[in-house]
Each structure stands twice: as C-alpha cells, then as structure tokens.
Residue, then its C-alpha position, 0 to 999 in steps of 0.5 A: x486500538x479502538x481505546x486509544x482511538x476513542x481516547x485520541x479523538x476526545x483529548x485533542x478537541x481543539x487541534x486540527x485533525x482534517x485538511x482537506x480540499x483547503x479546509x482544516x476540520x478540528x477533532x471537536x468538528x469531526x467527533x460532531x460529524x462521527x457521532x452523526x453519522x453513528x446515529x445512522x448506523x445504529x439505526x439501520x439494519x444490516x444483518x451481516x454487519x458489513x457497511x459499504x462506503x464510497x470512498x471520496x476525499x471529503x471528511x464525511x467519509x473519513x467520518x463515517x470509517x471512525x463511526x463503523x469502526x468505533x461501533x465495532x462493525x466492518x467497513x467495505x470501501x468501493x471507488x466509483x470511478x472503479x469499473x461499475x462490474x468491479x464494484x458491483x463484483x464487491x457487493x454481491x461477495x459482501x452481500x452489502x445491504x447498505x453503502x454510505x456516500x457523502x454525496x450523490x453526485x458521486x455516483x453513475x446513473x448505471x450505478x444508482x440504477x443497477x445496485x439494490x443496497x440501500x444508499x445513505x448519504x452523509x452530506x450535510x448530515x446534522x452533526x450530533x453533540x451526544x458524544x461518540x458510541x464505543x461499542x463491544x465488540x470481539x477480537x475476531x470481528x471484522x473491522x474491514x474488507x479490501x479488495x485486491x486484484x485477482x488473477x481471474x479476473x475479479x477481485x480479491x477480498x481481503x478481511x482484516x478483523x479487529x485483532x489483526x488490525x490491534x496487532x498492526x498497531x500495537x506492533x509500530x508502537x513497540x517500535x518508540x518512534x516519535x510521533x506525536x499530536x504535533x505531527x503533520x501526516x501526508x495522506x496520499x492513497x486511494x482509500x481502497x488501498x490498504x496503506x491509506x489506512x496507516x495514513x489516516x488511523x494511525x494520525x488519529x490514534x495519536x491526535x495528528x492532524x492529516x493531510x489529503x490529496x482531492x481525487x480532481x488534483x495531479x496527485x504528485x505535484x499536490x502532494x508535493x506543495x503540501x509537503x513544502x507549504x504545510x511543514x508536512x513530518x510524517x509520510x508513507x509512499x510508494x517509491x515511485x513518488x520520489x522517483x517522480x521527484x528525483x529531477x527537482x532533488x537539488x531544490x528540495x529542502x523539507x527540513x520538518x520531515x521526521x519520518x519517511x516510510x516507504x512502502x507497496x513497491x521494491x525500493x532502489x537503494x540508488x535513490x536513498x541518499x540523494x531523497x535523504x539530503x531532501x529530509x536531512x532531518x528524517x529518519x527513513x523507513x522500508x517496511x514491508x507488507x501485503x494486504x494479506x498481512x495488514x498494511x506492512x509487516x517487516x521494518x528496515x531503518x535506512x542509514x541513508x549514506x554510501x554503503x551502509x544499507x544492505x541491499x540485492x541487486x540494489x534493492x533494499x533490504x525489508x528488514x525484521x519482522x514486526x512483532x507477532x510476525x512469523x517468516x517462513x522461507x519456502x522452496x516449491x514444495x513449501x518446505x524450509x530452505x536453510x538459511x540464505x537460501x532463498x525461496x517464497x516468503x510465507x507469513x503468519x501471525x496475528x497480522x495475517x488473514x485467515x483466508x479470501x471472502x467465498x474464495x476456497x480454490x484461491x485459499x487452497x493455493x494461497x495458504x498452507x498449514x504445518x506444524x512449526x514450533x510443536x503446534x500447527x501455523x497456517x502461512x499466507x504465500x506471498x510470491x515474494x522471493x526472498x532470503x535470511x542473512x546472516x544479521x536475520x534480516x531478509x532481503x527481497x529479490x524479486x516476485x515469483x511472477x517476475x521471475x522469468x525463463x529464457x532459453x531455459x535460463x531463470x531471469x530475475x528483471x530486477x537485476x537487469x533493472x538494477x545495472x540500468x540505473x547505474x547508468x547516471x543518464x538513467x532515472x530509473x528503469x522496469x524490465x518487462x518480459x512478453x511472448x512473441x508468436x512462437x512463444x519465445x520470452x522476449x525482454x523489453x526495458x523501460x528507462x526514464x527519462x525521454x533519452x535520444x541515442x541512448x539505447x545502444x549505450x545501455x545495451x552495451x552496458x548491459x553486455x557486459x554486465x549480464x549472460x546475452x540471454x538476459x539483455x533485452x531484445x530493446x530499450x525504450x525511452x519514456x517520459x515517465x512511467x504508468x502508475x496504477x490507482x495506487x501510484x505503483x509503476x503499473x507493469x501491465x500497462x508498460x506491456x500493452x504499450x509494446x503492442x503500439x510500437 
C-alpha cells in the first residue's frame, strides 16, 4: 500500500490532488508540503511511535497523514471541537508526546493549557523539495488508532496496523472496478471517523483528486453543490445523506457519477432505485464494516431496480465478504448456527484488530478464540445480527442493542420502521425504545417529513401489520433527523428529545 502510494504521489505530478476550501492543490504541491513535514518527524522524537494529529479541513493536515504513514509510523486523529476530557481521554491511552495541528487557531486555551505533549504547527511550514522519505517498516506496526464511542463512558481505541490496512486495499482492489487518475472523490467525513480514510487514501493511491467538505459549512448542502459543480465520480456516504436528498430526487441529474458506496448505517432498499435515476450512470455498492475490521468488509452490488435486490425487512443485503475475511454467525453461547439461522456476525481475518488500546475487560467481551479450520481463529463480535442465505450472501437484520423486549416478545425496530416507510407520505422513519417508570419498554416512532393528521394513519397501518405489542405507543413527526459527527441518524438523541415532549 505504502508503494503504490509513494508510487501514485511521484507519477501524477501535474494533476490535481486536493480541493479544498475553493483551492486545488496539485500532487507536486502536496508531495512539497509532505516532504516538509517529514522533515519534522524524523526530527522529533517520540519514544512509542505514536503522532497525534488534529483533525482540520486543510491540506497540512491530509499532508501530515501521508507524511506518517510513509515514514511507517502511526497516526492518532483527535477533533478539537470533540469535548476537551475526550481528547484528553485519548492522549493519555496513547501516551501521545507529540500532536501535530496546521494552525493554532484551532485549539481551546483549556487545551493549550492542560495537554503537556508537544504541539507542532505546520502552517506555512517551507515545503521540502528533498523528495518524499519511504521508510522500513513491519507488517505489524501500526499505522493508526481510532477512537470509537465506548459503553462506559470513555472511548474506544482502535489500532489498525500497516497489515490490516495493506489487506483492506489489496482486497477493493481485487474487485477490477474502474477507478482511475481521472476520477473526482467526494470526501465527506470527519477525519476520526474511519470511512474518511477510504475517502482520501484510496484517491491517492490511484492519483485521483479529492473533494472535501470545510468544518464552518452545512455538510449536506456543500456536498451536494460539489457533486453538480465539480462532476464529482466517486463517493462513499452514509444513508442518511440521500435520505436528506430524497425531497429534490426529481432535480437530481449526476450523470458523471461511476461509483456510489454506501456505507456505516442499514441501508433501505426503498431508497435504491429512485437515488439510482439520480446516477443513472453509477454503479451502486453497500459494503459493510466496522472499525474493528477496517473501514468495510463485506460488498454487495446493487442492481437498483424493482425486486432484484435481496433485502430483510427492507434492508439491504451486506453482501460477500471481502477476501481474506472470515464470517462467523454465532448464537449466545458463540457457537455456529446452521446456516439461515440467524445470530451475532463475527469477523477475522487480516482486516481485523487484535484487540482495544489497554482495554483487557472490553477485549474479554468483545473477542473470542476457537478452533476453526483445524487452527484457532480469534473473532471480533460485532453486535450485528445476521443471516447466511442460500446464495452465501448475508443479510443484516438489525443490532443486538436494537433488539428489544416487550411483554417478553422480542422485537426487532427495524421491521416497524420497515412497514413505516412504506407508507408513500413517509420519508423515512427510526423506532426508538425507552423505559417508563415502572420499567416497562415502551416504543416511540420518528417519521419524516413534518406530517399534520397523520399519525393515527400510521398506527393503524401498522396494525395491521405487526402483533399490537409491537405498535409504538406514538408517532412523532420531524423535520428531519439528529445526525451525529458522522452524519449516522443519532438514536440517542432521538431518545432524549422524548423527555421534552
């Protein structure tokens, strides 16, 4: 990966690589702006190879993430408008002595205050004409950490080493789509948020040029005018950014689209054709994956018309594992269900973590070793529910957290969403399930858009849909869904907005 990436950089000199904040940054530029940087880092001295970057929408710090991984060493991102306790949470499980940010401006005076690691600045840093540093390095090593949200409050981390990410790249490879040098990639994720890494690494691999969304902008609408004004080929998003889309479908017309990956929530097959006539050119992906496993892990091709893509309560289907991936479908004593059967989606491979930053107890409960295949394989448990079909495709269901009990029935919300949006008046639609005061479950629905007299309309479609037990106690209308830093449809807040009502 590291080669290719070296390779990319040093052959495609002239072409665009960067357009960020209105401004186009040519490969040559950029290799200049990584090779100062470089200079940087073999000077400093760091005793666990770790570097923590501030994450900004400049092309210091996409510059400074080249410059780390080609010298082989491990990259930390940390968000400063993240809470000042969660990045300081991260700091100290990395033992991070040096934390590279373009620009001063960008940090708190609590954090300049509190944080003893050294801070380097790049902004305006010369840029090097010595060329670009390729070093050594072992399949093993780290090539960055991420932090995910943990159940006890703080953080998760999640190293990924050099190995992992080779496997992720070598594996989309395999595939033979066509990307190349030409192609125009949408960037739309915090750069904490493992999917940002597909995003910008692999245009570079190829010597694409990459499109970014600046932090001050309304990320949607900006990544929309970037997909009509820019010819825009290639994106990954979440679902939730089409479901944004979905009331202006009849205008859409990206014809230059190729490829469309979604990706980081269940995607809704109701969705695919019409988002299909917006890219009648573009072939449509849902991959599959958690941190824990490498950006994504599983492909499915969508075929974007009437009642050829497989779906479960209309969700898609996640598709085949990538090569090199290894599935296992478990029941709650982790062993093997037969096949159909559905269970907890286990993953292994050389895409998956060993295993949390100094997390033993969520390790013990997160991973699982037994003999498969005549040698033992140690799995990463993803909460995900799923099934194998007959085709060996699998199917998401829905999350073991999301499946809940009610009157002792088990209720899977994504089918009560599903019957919801086959309603044509409802955009799209998120069950949520809470506790009253006698600890009863209770079901709440979110539907879009803003509906007046609706909501007895729904529940009576729902009725005769679903057991009563499972019709939501009510229905409430929004204008559009919470979306957490990831752009995800954020549950949690959906939840807290019960307690206002």
């Amino acid at each position: 990966m590291i080669n290719k990436l070296l390779t990319s950089i040093n052959e495609n000199r002239n072409k665009q690589a960067f357009y960020i904040n209105n401004q186009y940054t040519r490969y040559n530029d950029f290799s200049e702006i990584v090779s100062g940087v470089q200079q940087l880092i073999i000077k400093a001295e760091v005793k666990n190879n770790l570097f923590g970057i501030i994450t900004n929408d400049d092309i210091e710090t996409y510059a400074t993430i080249v410059a780390l991984l080609l010298l082989g060493k491990c990259f930390v991102p940390i968000d400063s408008k993240h809470p000042n306790d969660r990045n300081f949470h991260i700091i100290g499980q990395t033992e991070l002595s040096c934390i590279y940010c373009s620009d001063k401006s960008y940090l708190s005076d609590e954090f300049l205050s509190k944080q003893s690691s050294l801070l380097v600045f790049t902004k305006n840093l010369p840029s090097s004409s010595k060329g670009l540093v390729h070093n050594n390095y072992s399949e093993e090593d780290l090539a960055y950490i991420l932090f995910t949200s943990g159940t006890t409050g703080f953080p998760k981390g999640v190293p990924i080493t050099y190995k992992n990410l080779n496997s992720f790249i070598n594996a989309f490879l395999s595939y033979g789509y066509d990307f190349n040098s030409s192609d125009r990639f949408l960037q739309i994720f915090d750069l904490t948020f493992d999917l940002s890494i597909y995003s910008y690494l692999f245009p570079l691999i190829i010597g694409a040029s990459i499109y970014t969304i600046p932090k001050n902008e309304i990320r949607y609408s900006f990544a929309y005018t970037l997909l009509e004004d820019h010819q825009i080929t290639c994106a990954l998003t979440v679902p939730s950014f089409v479901n944004f889309l979905k009331p202006y479908f009849e205008e859409i017309d990206l014809p230059d689209v190729k490829y469309w990956l979604f990706c980081g929530e269940a995607l809704q097959k109701d969705i695919i054709g019409d988002w299909k006539k917006c890219i009648p050119k573009g072939k449509i992906l849902n991959v599959y994956g958690p941190t824990e496993a490498t950006i994504f892990c599983t492909n499915y091709e969508c075929f974007g018309l009437p009642d050829m893509d497989k779906d479960y309560n209309g969700i898609v289907c996640i598709g085949k594992p990538m090569p090199g991936v290894d599935v296992l479908i478990v029941g709650e004593e982790l062993q093997e269900v037969v096949l159909g059967a559905t269970g907890e989606l286990c993953l292994s491979g050389e895409q998956t973590t060993k295993g949390y930053v100094k997390n033993p107890e969520r390790n013990k409960t997160s991973f699982f070793t037994i003999e498969k295949d005549g040698k033992d394989k140690t799995y990463y448990r993803t909460g995900d529910l799923c099934f194998i079909d007959k085709d060996g495709d699998l199917m998401y269901t829905g999350r073991l957290d999301s499946q809940v009990k009610v009157q002792g029935f088990r209720v899977e919300l994504s089918e009560i969403e599903n019957h919801a949006r086959s309603l044509n008046f409802v955009s799209d639609a998120v069950a949520v399930a809470v506790s009253d005061n006698q600890s009863n479950t209770l079901i709440h629905l979110f539907v879009t858009p803003v509906l007046e007299n609706k909501n007895e309309e729904i529940l009576r479609h729902l009725r005769s849909k679903i057991p009563e037990y499972m019709v939501p106690k009510e229905v409430h209308s929004i204008k559009s869904f919470p979306l957490n830093v990831n752009g995800k449809t954020d549950r949690k807040e959906l939840s807290k907005l019960l307690g206002k009502k």
